[in-house]
KESE-67678 format. One record per residue (C-alpha): residue in one letter; x, y, z. Coordinates in pm, 1 decimal. Layout:
! KESE-67678
  residuo        px        py        pz
        a         X         Y         Z
...
! end
This chain:
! KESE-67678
  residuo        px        py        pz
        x    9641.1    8967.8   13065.0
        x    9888.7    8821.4   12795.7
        x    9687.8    8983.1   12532.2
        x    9756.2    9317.0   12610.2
        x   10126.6    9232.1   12650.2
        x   10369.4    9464.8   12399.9
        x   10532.8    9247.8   12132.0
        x   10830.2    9479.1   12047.7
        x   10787.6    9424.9   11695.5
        x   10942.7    9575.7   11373.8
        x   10677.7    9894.0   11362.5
        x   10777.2    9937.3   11785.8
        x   11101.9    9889.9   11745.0
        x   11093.4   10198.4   11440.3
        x   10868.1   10399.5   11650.4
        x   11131.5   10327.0   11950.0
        x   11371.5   10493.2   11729.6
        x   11158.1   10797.1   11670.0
        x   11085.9   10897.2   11990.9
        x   11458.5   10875.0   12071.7
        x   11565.0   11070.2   11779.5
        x   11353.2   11331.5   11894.9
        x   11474.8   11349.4   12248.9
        x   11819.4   11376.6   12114.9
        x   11690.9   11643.4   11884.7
        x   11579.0   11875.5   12095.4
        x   11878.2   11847.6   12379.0
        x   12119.5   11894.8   12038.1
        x   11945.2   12205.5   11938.7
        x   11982.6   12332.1   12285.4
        x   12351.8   12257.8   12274.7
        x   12368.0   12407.5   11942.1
        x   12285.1   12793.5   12058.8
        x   12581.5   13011.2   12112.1
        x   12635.3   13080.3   12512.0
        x   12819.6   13414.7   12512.0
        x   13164.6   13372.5   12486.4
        x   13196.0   13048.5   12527.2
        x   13386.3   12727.1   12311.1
        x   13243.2   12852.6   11930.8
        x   13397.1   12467.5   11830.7
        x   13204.9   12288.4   12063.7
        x   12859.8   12505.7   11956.2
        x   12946.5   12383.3   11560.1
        x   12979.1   12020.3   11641.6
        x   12679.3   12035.0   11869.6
        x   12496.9   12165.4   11514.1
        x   12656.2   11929.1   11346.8
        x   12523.2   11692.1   11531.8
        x   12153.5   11830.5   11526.7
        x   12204.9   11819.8   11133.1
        x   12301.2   11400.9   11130.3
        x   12011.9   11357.6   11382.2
        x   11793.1   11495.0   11174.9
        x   11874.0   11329.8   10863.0
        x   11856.5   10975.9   11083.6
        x   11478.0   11112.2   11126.3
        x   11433.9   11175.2   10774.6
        x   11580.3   10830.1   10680.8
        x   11382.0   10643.8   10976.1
        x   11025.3   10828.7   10900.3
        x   11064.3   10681.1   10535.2
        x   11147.7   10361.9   10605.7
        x   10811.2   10336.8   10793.1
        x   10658.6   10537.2   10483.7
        x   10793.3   10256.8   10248.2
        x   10665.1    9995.9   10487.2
        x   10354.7   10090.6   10519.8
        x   10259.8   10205.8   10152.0
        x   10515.6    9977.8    9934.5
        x   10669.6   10069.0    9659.0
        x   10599.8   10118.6    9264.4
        x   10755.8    9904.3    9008.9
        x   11049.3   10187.0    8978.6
        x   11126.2   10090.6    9328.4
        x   11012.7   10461.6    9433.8
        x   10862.0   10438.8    9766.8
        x   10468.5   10498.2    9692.4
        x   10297.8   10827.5    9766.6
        x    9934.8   10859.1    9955.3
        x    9801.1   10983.9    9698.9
        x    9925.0   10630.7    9481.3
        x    9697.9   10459.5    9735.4
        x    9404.3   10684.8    9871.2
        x    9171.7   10815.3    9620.6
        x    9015.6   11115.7    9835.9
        x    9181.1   11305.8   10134.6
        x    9482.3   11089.6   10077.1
        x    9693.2   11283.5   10367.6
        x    9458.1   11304.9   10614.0
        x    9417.2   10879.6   10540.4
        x    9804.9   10853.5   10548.6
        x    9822.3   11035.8   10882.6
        x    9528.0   10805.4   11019.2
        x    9715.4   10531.9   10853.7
        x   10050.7   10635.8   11021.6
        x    9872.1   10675.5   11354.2
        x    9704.7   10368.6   11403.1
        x   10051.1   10168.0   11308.1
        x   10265.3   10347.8   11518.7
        x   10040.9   10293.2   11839.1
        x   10197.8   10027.0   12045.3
        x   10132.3    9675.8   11912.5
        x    9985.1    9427.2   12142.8
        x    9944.0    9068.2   12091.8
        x    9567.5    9109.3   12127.4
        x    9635.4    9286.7   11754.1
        x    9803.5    8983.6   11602.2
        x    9476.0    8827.4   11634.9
        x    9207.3    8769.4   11338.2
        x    8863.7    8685.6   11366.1
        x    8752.7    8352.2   11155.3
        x    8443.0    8460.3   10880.2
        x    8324.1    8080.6   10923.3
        x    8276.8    7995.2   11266.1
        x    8403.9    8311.3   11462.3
        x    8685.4    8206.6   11653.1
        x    8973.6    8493.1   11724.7
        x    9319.7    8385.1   11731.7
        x    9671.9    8405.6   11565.6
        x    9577.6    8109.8   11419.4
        x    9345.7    8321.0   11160.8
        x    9492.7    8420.9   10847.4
        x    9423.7    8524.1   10507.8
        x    9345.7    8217.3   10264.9
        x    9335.8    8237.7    9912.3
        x    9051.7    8071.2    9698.8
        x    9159.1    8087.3    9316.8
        x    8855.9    8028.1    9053.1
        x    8887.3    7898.6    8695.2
        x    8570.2    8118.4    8616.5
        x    8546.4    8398.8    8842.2
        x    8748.2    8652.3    9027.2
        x    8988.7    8489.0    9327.9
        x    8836.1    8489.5    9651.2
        x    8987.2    8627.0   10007.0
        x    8833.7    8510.0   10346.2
        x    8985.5    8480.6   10693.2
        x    8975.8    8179.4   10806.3
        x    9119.3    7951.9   11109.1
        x    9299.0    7679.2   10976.0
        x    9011.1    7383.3   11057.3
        x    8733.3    7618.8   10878.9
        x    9027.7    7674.7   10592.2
        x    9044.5    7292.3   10570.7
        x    8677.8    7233.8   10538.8
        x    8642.8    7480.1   10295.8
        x    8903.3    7322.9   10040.8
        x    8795.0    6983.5   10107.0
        x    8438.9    7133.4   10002.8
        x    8605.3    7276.4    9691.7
        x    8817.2    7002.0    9575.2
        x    8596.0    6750.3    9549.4
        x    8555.9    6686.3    9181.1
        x    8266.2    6546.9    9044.3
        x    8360.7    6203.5    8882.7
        x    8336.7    6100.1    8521.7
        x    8024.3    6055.3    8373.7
        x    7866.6    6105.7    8695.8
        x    7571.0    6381.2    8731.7
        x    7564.0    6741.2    8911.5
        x    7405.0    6700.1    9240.1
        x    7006.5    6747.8    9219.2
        x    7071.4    7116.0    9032.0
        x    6745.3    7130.4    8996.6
        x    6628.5    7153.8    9345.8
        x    6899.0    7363.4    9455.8
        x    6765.9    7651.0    9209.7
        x    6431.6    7585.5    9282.6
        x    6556.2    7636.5    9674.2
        x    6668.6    7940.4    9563.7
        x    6418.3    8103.1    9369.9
        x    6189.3    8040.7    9666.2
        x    6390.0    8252.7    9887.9
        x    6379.7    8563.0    9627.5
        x    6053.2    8678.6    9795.0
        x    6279.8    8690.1   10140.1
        x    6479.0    9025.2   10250.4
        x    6813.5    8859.0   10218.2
        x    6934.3    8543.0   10089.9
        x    7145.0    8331.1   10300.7
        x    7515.0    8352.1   10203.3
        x    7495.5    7935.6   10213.1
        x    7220.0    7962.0    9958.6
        x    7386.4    8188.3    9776.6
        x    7696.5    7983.4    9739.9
        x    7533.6    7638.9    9694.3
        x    7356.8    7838.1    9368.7
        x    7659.4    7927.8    9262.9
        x    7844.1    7574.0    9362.4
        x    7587.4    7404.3    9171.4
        x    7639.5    7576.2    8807.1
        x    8038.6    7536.4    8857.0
        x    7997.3    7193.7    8939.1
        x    7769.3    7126.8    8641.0
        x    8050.1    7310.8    8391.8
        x    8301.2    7070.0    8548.3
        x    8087.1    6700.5    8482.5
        x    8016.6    6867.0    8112.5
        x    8366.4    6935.3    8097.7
        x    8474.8    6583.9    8184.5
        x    8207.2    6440.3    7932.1
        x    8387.4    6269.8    7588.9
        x    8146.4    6438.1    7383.2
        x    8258.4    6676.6    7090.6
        x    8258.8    7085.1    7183.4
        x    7979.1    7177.6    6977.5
        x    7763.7    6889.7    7167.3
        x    7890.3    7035.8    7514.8
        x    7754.3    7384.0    7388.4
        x    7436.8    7268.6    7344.4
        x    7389.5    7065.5    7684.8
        x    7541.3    7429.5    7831.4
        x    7285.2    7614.3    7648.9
        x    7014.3    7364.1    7785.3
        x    7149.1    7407.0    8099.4
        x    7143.3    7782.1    8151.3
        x    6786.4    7777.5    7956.6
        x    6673.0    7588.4    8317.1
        x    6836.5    7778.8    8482.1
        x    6666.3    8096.4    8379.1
        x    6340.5    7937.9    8421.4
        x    6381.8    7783.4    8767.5
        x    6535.4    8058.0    8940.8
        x    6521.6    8409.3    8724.9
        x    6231.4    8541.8    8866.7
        x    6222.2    8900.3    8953.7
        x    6474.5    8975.5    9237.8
        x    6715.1    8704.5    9118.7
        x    7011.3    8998.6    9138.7
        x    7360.6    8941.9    9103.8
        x    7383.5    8601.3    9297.4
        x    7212.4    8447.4    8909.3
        x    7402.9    8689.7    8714.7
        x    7695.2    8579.9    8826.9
        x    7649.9    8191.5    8800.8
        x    7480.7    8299.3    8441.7
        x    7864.3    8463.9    8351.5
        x    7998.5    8175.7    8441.1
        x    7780.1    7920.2    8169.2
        x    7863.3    8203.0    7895.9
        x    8231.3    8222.6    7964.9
        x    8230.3    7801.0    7946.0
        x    8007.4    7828.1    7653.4
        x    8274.3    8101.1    7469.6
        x    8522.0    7933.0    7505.2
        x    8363.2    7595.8    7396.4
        x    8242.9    7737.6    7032.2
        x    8634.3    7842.2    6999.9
        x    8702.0    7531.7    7055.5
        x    8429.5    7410.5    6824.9
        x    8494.3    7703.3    6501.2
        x    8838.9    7545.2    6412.0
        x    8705.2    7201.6    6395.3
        x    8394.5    7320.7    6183.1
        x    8587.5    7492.2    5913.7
        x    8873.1    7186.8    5905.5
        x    8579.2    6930.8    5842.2
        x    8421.4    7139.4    5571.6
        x    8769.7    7189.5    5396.8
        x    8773.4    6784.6    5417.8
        x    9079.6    6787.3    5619.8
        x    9085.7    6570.3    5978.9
        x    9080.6    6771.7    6286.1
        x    9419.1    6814.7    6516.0
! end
Protein backbone atom coordinates (compact mmCIF):
# COMPACT_ATOMS: atom_id res chain seq x y z
CA UNK A 1 0.00 0.00 0.00
CA UNK A 2 2.56 2.66 -1.38
CA UNK A 3 -0.15 5.16 -1.40
CA UNK A 4 -0.65 5.44 2.05
CA UNK A 5 3.13 5.59 2.58
CA UNK A 6 4.29 9.06 4.64
CA UNK A 7 6.33 11.35 2.37
CA UNK A 8 8.16 13.35 5.11
CA UNK A 9 7.61 16.45 3.37
CA UNK A 10 8.19 20.19 4.19
CA UNK A 11 4.57 20.60 6.17
CA UNK A 12 5.75 16.92 8.21
CA UNK A 13 8.89 17.84 8.68
CA UNK A 14 7.39 21.50 10.45
CA UNK A 15 4.79 19.59 12.20
CA UNK A 16 7.79 17.11 13.33
CA UNK A 17 9.19 20.11 14.88
CA UNK A 18 6.05 21.04 16.74
CA UNK A 19 5.34 18.13 18.42
CA UNK A 20 8.96 18.06 19.65
CA UNK A 21 8.95 21.55 20.81
CA UNK A 22 6.15 20.71 22.85
CA UNK A 23 7.57 17.67 24.51
CA UNK A 24 10.53 19.70 25.42
CA UNK A 25 8.14 22.31 26.67
CA UNK A 26 6.47 20.71 29.06
CA UNK A 27 9.63 18.57 30.65
CA UNK A 28 11.36 22.39 30.75
CA UNK A 29 8.52 23.79 32.67
CA UNK A 30 8.75 20.93 35.02
CA UNK A 31 12.43 21.59 35.48
CA UNK A 32 11.71 25.15 35.82
CA UNK A 33 9.66 24.89 39.38
CA UNK A 34 11.67 25.56 42.43
CA UNK A 35 12.32 22.08 44.49
CA UNK A 36 12.82 23.33 48.06
CA UNK A 37 16.14 24.16 48.69
CA UNK A 38 17.64 22.99 46.02
CA UNK A 39 20.36 24.58 43.06
CA UNK A 40 18.20 28.20 42.53
CA UNK A 41 20.92 28.45 39.25
CA UNK A 42 20.02 25.39 37.78
CA UNK A 43 15.93 26.27 38.30
CA UNK A 44 16.78 29.87 36.22
CA UNK A 45 18.48 28.21 33.34
CA UNK A 46 15.87 25.49 33.24
CA UNK A 47 13.36 28.82 32.71
CA UNK A 48 15.52 30.10 30.57
CA UNK A 49 15.33 27.46 28.61
CA UNK A 50 11.40 27.12 28.67
CA UNK A 51 11.52 30.91 27.49
CA UNK A 52 13.93 30.04 24.04
CA UNK A 53 11.65 26.96 23.53
CA UNK A 54 8.92 28.83 23.42
CA UNK A 55 9.96 31.50 21.21
CA UNK A 56 11.30 28.46 18.68
CA UNK A 57 7.34 27.64 18.85
CA UNK A 58 6.35 31.04 18.16
CA UNK A 59 8.87 31.31 15.23
CA UNK A 60 8.00 27.64 13.88
CA UNK A 61 3.95 28.11 14.17
CA UNK A 62 4.48 31.25 11.81
CA UNK A 63 6.48 29.92 9.44
CA UNK A 64 3.64 27.40 8.75
CA UNK A 65 1.19 30.53 9.08
CA UNK A 66 3.22 32.29 6.25
CA UNK A 67 3.21 29.10 4.27
CA UNK A 68 0.02 28.40 4.24
CA UNK A 69 -1.64 31.98 3.81
CA UNK A 70 1.34 33.96 1.89
CA UNK A 71 2.17 37.11 2.32
CA UNK A 72 0.95 40.82 1.29
CA UNK A 73 2.92 42.99 -0.94
CA UNK A 74 4.58 44.61 2.42
CA UNK A 75 5.99 41.21 2.91
CA UNK A 76 3.70 40.96 6.20
CA UNK A 77 2.72 37.45 6.57
CA UNK A 78 -1.22 37.51 5.63
CA UNK A 79 -3.92 37.33 8.27
CA UNK A 80 -7.21 34.89 8.01
CA UNK A 81 -9.16 37.36 7.89
CA UNK A 82 -6.94 38.74 4.43
CA UNK A 83 -8.18 35.44 2.99
CA UNK A 84 -11.58 34.15 4.51
CA UNK A 85 -14.46 36.38 4.15
CA UNK A 86 -16.78 34.82 7.02
CA UNK A 87 -15.64 32.84 10.19
CA UNK A 88 -12.12 33.42 9.03
CA UNK A 89 -10.58 31.62 12.35
CA UNK A 90 -12.59 28.87 12.57
CA UNK A 91 -11.50 28.37 8.41
CA UNK A 92 -7.81 29.01 9.42
CA UNK A 93 -7.97 26.38 12.17
CA UNK A 94 -9.73 23.89 9.61
CA UNK A 95 -7.17 25.11 7.23
CA UNK A 96 -4.27 24.48 9.75
CA UNK A 97 -5.74 21.08 10.59
CA UNK A 98 -6.13 19.48 7.47
CA UNK A 99 -2.29 20.55 6.47
CA UNK A 100 -0.74 19.47 9.42
CA UNK A 101 -2.31 15.85 9.24
CA UNK A 102 0.31 13.53 8.01
CA UNK A 103 0.85 13.73 4.24
CA UNK A 104 0.61 10.60 2.28
CA UNK A 105 1.48 10.06 -1.23
CA UNK A 106 -2.13 9.07 -1.93
CA UNK A 107 -2.51 13.19 -1.31
CA UNK A 108 0.00 14.17 -3.98
CA UNK A 109 -2.44 12.79 -6.30
CA UNK A 110 -5.02 14.89 -8.61
CA UNK A 111 -7.87 13.71 -10.35
CA UNK A 112 -7.90 14.60 -14.35
CA UNK A 113 -11.44 16.85 -15.23
CA UNK A 114 -11.12 15.20 -18.87
CA UNK A 115 -10.91 11.65 -18.70
CA UNK A 116 -10.68 10.88 -14.85
CA UNK A 117 -7.50 9.38 -14.29
CA UNK A 118 -5.80 10.04 -10.59
CA UNK A 119 -2.19 10.40 -10.45
CA UNK A 120 0.83 12.74 -9.68
CA UNK A 121 0.88 13.15 -13.08
CA UNK A 122 -2.29 15.67 -12.74
CA UNK A 123 -1.60 19.19 -12.38
CA UNK A 124 -2.95 22.52 -12.75
CA UNK A 125 -2.80 23.85 -16.51
CA UNK A 126 -3.32 27.21 -17.47
CA UNK A 127 -5.56 28.21 -20.53
CA UNK A 128 -5.00 32.07 -21.26
CA UNK A 129 -7.86 33.79 -23.58
CA UNK A 130 -7.45 36.89 -25.77
CA UNK A 131 -11.27 37.57 -25.05
CA UNK A 132 -12.28 36.12 -21.91
CA UNK A 133 -11.14 35.45 -18.42
CA UNK A 134 -8.02 32.68 -18.17
CA UNK A 135 -9.12 29.32 -17.62
CA UNK A 136 -7.86 26.63 -14.79
CA UNK A 137 -8.52 22.81 -15.25
CA UNK A 138 -6.67 19.77 -13.93
CA UNK A 139 -5.55 17.89 -16.30
CA UNK A 140 -3.10 14.73 -16.92
CA UNK A 141 -0.58 15.64 -19.22
CA UNK A 142 -2.10 13.51 -22.52
CA UNK A 143 -5.70 15.24 -21.85
CA UNK A 144 -3.46 18.69 -21.33
CA UNK A 145 -1.94 17.93 -24.76
CA UNK A 146 -5.16 17.33 -26.55
CA UNK A 147 -6.62 20.20 -25.22
CA UNK A 148 -3.89 22.72 -26.61
CA UNK A 149 -3.60 20.99 -29.78
CA UNK A 150 -7.54 21.64 -29.89
CA UNK A 151 -6.83 25.29 -29.07
CA UNK A 152 -3.98 26.10 -31.23
CA UNK A 153 -5.15 25.23 -34.26
CA UNK A 154 -5.65 28.46 -36.12
CA UNK A 155 -7.97 28.79 -38.72
CA UNK A 156 -6.01 29.61 -42.00
CA UNK A 157 -6.22 32.70 -44.15
CA UNK A 158 -9.10 33.34 -46.00
CA UNK A 159 -10.42 30.11 -45.03
CA UNK A 160 -14.13 29.90 -43.38
CA UNK A 161 -15.31 29.13 -39.62
CA UNK A 162 -16.31 25.60 -39.44
CA UNK A 163 -20.20 25.11 -40.34
CA UNK A 164 -21.12 27.97 -37.44
CA UNK A 165 -24.23 27.68 -38.45
CA UNK A 166 -25.05 24.21 -37.50
CA UNK A 167 -23.19 24.27 -34.43
CA UNK A 168 -25.71 27.08 -33.05
CA UNK A 169 -28.50 25.54 -34.46
CA UNK A 170 -27.14 22.23 -32.37
CA UNK A 171 -27.31 24.30 -29.65
CA UNK A 172 -30.41 26.04 -29.60
CA UNK A 173 -32.01 22.62 -29.94
CA UNK A 174 -30.70 21.49 -26.71
CA UNK A 175 -32.18 24.74 -24.79
CA UNK A 176 -35.45 22.80 -24.25
CA UNK A 177 -33.05 20.03 -22.34
CA UNK A 178 -32.31 20.28 -18.37
CA UNK A 179 -28.64 20.82 -18.90
CA UNK A 180 -26.50 21.45 -21.75
CA UNK A 181 -23.58 19.34 -22.32
CA UNK A 182 -20.32 21.06 -21.27
CA UNK A 183 -18.98 19.84 -25.03
CA UNK A 184 -21.88 21.75 -26.47
CA UNK A 185 -21.34 24.40 -24.49
CA UNK A 186 -17.76 24.84 -25.46
CA UNK A 187 -18.07 24.03 -29.20
CA UNK A 188 -20.75 27.27 -29.01
CA UNK A 189 -18.38 29.12 -27.59
CA UNK A 190 -15.29 27.63 -29.86
CA UNK A 191 -17.24 28.46 -32.79
CA UNK A 192 -17.74 32.45 -32.24
CA UNK A 193 -13.85 32.69 -31.18
CA UNK A 194 -12.91 30.94 -34.11
CA UNK A 195 -15.08 33.11 -36.37
CA UNK A 196 -13.39 36.51 -34.63
CA UNK A 197 -10.03 34.91 -35.50
CA UNK A 198 -10.74 34.13 -39.69
CA UNK A 199 -12.37 37.92 -39.59
CA UNK A 200 -9.39 38.95 -37.92
CA UNK A 201 -7.02 37.43 -40.45
CA UNK A 202 -9.24 38.89 -43.38
CA UNK A 203 -7.29 42.05 -45.42
CA UNK A 204 -10.34 43.94 -45.33
CA UNK A 205 -10.45 47.55 -43.76
CA UNK A 206 -11.83 47.75 -39.81
CA UNK A 207 -14.97 49.36 -40.52
CA UNK A 208 -15.73 46.38 -43.18
CA UNK A 209 -14.74 43.74 -40.37
CA UNK A 210 -17.39 45.57 -38.08
CA UNK A 211 -19.96 45.04 -40.26
CA UNK A 212 -19.32 41.20 -41.15
CA UNK A 213 -19.09 41.08 -36.95
CA UNK A 214 -22.31 42.76 -36.68
CA UNK A 215 -23.78 40.27 -39.34
CA UNK A 216 -22.38 37.69 -37.54
CA UNK A 217 -23.74 38.17 -34.04
CA UNK A 218 -27.22 39.27 -35.82
CA UNK A 219 -27.23 35.14 -36.73
CA UNK A 220 -26.24 34.42 -33.99
CA UNK A 221 -29.07 35.88 -32.01
CA UNK A 222 -31.47 34.40 -34.32
CA UNK A 223 -30.19 30.81 -34.48
CA UNK A 224 -29.59 30.21 -30.99
CA UNK A 225 -31.20 33.14 -28.57
CA UNK A 226 -34.23 31.56 -27.85
CA UNK A 227 -35.53 31.66 -24.40
CA UNK A 228 -33.18 29.69 -22.03
CA UNK A 229 -30.08 30.59 -24.07
CA UNK A 230 -28.38 31.78 -20.45
CA UNK A 231 -24.98 32.67 -19.96
CA UNK A 232 -23.34 29.99 -22.32
CA UNK A 233 -24.75 32.90 -25.47
CA UNK A 234 -24.06 35.76 -23.32
CA UNK A 235 -20.84 35.01 -23.02
CA UNK A 236 -19.88 34.15 -26.72
CA UNK A 237 -22.19 37.47 -27.43
CA UNK A 238 -19.32 39.54 -25.03
CA UNK A 239 -16.95 38.21 -26.90
CA UNK A 240 -18.32 39.66 -30.73
CA UNK A 241 -18.84 43.15 -28.81
CA UNK A 242 -15.43 43.30 -27.25
CA UNK A 243 -13.93 42.37 -31.09
CA UNK A 244 -16.39 44.75 -32.47
CA UNK A 245 -15.08 47.74 -29.77
CA UNK A 246 -12.14 47.47 -30.38
CA UNK A 247 -12.50 47.29 -34.24
CA UNK A 248 -14.49 50.85 -34.51
CA UNK A 249 -11.28 52.22 -32.44
CA UNK A 250 -9.47 51.02 -34.83
CA UNK A 251 -11.79 52.33 -37.50
CA UNK A 252 -12.57 56.28 -35.70
CA UNK A 253 -8.89 57.41 -36.31
CA UNK A 254 -8.90 56.39 -39.86
CA UNK A 255 -12.42 58.08 -40.44
CA UNK A 256 -11.52 61.46 -39.15
CA UNK A 257 -7.78 61.32 -41.01
CA UNK A 258 -9.64 60.65 -44.43
CA UNK A 259 -12.12 63.42 -43.92
CA UNK A 260 -9.25 65.91 -42.92
CA UNK A 261 -7.73 64.66 -46.47
CA UNK A 262 -4.70 63.38 -44.84
CA UNK A 263 -3.50 59.44 -45.62
CA UNK A 264 -3.97 57.06 -42.87
CA UNK A 265 -0.76 55.69 -40.69
Amino acid sequence: MTGKKLIHGYLDRLRENLETLDEQIVYARKMSKPKGKGDKSATLQWAKTLRDLVELRNTTLLNIKTHLLGRDETGSPNEPSDIWDGNDEVEFERHLRDQLRPWTLDRLKLECEDCGKVSEEVSTRHFPHEYEADEYFDLCGRCYEKRTTKDTDEPEEGSEASDPVSVLKEFADTQGKRNVSSTMSKAVTDTIRNTIKVIALDERSSAEKVKMLEDFKAKVSRTAGGQGSGEILESGLALLDKEIERLQREAEPRKSQDADGKPAT
